[in-house]
N, C-alpha and C positions, 0 to 999 in steps of 0.2 A: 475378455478381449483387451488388448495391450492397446491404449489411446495411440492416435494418429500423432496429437498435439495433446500439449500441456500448456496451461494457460493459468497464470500465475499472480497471486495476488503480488501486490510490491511492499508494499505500506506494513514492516511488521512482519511479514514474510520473506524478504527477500532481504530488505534493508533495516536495521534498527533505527525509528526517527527517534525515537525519545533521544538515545547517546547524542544524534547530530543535533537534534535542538538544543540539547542543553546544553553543548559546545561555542554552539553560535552565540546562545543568550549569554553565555559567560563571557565569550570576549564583547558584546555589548555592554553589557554591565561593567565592563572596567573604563568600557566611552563616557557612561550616563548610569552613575551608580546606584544600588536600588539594595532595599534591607532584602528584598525578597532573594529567597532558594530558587536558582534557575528552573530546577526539575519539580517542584513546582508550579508552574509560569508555563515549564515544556507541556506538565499535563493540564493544565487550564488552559492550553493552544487544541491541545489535542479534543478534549471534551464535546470543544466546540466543532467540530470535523462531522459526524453524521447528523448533526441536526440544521446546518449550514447546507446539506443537502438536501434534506425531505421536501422544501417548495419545488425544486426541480425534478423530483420523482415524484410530485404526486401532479404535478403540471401546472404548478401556482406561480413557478416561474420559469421565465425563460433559459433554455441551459446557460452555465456559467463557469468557464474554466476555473480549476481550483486554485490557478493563482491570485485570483479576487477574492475567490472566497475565506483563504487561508488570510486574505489580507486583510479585510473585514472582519474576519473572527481576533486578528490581533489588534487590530485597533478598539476591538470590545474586551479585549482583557486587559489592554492597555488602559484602560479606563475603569473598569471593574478594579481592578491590583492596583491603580495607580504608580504606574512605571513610567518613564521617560522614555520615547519612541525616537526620539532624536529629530532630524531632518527626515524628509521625505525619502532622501537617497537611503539613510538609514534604516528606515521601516521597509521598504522594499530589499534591503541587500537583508536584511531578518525573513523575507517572503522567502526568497531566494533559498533560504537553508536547507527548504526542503528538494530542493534539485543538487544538492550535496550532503545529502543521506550517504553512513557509512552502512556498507554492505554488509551481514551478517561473515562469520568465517569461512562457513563452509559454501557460501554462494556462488560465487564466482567459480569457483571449480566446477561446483555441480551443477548451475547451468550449462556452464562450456563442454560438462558431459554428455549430459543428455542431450544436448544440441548436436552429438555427432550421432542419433538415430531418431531423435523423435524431434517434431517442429515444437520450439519452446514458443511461445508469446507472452508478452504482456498484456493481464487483464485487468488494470487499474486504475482505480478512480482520478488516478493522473492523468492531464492531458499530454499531449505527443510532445512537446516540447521537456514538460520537466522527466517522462521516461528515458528518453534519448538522454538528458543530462546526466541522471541519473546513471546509466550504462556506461557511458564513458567516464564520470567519474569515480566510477570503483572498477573498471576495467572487463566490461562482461560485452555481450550483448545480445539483443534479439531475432529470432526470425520473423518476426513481426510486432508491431507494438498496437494494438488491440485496448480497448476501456473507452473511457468516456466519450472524446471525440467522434471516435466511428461510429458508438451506438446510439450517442445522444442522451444519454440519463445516465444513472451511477448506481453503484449496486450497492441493496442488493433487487432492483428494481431486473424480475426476468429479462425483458428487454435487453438487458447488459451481457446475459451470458449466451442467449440465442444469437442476437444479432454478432456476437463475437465468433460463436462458430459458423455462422453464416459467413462471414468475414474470410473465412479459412476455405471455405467449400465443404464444409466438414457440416455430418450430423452431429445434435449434442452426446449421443453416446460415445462417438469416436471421438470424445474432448473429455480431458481430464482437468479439474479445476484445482489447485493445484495452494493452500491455505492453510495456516493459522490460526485461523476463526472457525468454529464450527458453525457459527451464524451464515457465514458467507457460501460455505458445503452444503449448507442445508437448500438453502436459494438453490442452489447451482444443480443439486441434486433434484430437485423439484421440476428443473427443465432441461431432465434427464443425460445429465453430464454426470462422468463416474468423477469420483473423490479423493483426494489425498491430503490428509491430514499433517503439516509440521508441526511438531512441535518447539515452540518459542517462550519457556515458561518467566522468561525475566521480559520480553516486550513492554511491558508497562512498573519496569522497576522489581527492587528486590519483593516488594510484595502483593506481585499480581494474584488476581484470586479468580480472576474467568481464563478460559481458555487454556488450564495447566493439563487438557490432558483432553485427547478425541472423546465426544459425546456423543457420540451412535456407530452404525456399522460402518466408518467410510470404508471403500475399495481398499487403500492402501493409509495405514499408521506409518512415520516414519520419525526416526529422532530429528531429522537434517536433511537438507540436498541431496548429501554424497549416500546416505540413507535413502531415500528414494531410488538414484542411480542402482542399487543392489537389488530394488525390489522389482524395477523394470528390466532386471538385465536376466 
């Protein structure tokens, strides 16, 4: 059955953050100079990303937009690494990097494609404020932006991908999950959302070692986006 909507990871999937953090940290580092490799520093930002979640999917804490928690996890690498954070304006315009995520190549096309037959959304542990950002600064956009906010926890806690197609008026069969990560397919697929697998094998640099290639039966394998668009059409 051809999904209603497609609902979409962001983080990785849609946008490469490694490239944009390490852009940011490098004009940082020429404010407030530091021996450290910014990519580096990008994936000791990043590391800290699913485990800055677990209190709030397992109920330990209260939910927490990710711009706190991207903020606190760099003020704990900023301490860990021993980097200069500058002023507060500073540390926050570093938060900020990731609502200026550069969009993979083929994104933009191939959302604005599919977006002429199937309802695209976003399903990301971003809240509505840094999605929207993110849309307008690489030029795409959504028919609905869907993930944390609405559902109240962060994936890949089920809660996130029910309550998402509940969102839509949609069962989860008639929702395709739409990722990168075959961890996040497998969640999705568990509360019976069909699957699409992208592949993104540099996401975490020249040598990434998980994720270079689909790890079960998803619905649809696809090299990219505008790859998808061919499989849905």
């Amino acid at each position: 059955m051809k999904p209603k909507a497609l609902l979409f990871d962001v983080f990785g999937t849609v946008v490469n953050w490694r490239s944009g953090l390490i852009r940011d940290l490098q004009t940082h580092f020429t404010r407030y100079p530091s021996r450290l490799d910014p990519a580096i520093v990008a994936d000791a930002w990043r590391a800290e990303y699913q485990p800055s979640m677990t209190p709030i999917r397992d109920g330990t804490r209260p939910f927490t937009k990710l711009d706190v928690l991207h903020r606190e996890n760099l003020l704990k690498i900023g301490a860990d690494l021993q980097f200069d954070l500058g002023t507060d304006a500073d540390t926050d315009w570093l938060v900020q990097a990731w609502h200026r995520l550069p969009a993979w190549p083929d994104s933009v096309s191939g959302i604005n494609t599919l977006k002429e037959s199937t309802i695209c959304a976003s399903q990301s542990n971003g809240h509505i404020a840094l999605s929207v950002n993110l849309a307008r600064y690489n030029g795409f956009s959504w028919d609905a932006i869907l993930g944390s906010e609405v559902v109240g926890t962060y994936k890949p806690a089920p809660r996130s991908y029910i309550g998402a197609c509940d969102a839509l008026g949609l069962s989860p069969n008639e929702c395709m999950m739409v990722a990168a990560h075959n961890a996040d397919l497998a969640a999705a697929r568990q509360c019976g959302l069909q699957t699409a697998f992208i592949q993104r094998p540099t996401e975490y640099g020249p040598n990434q070692t998980t994720d270079l290639k689909a790890e079960d039966n998803w619905s649809i394998v696809a090299r990219d986006l505008l790859d998808l668009v061919a499989h849905l059409t």
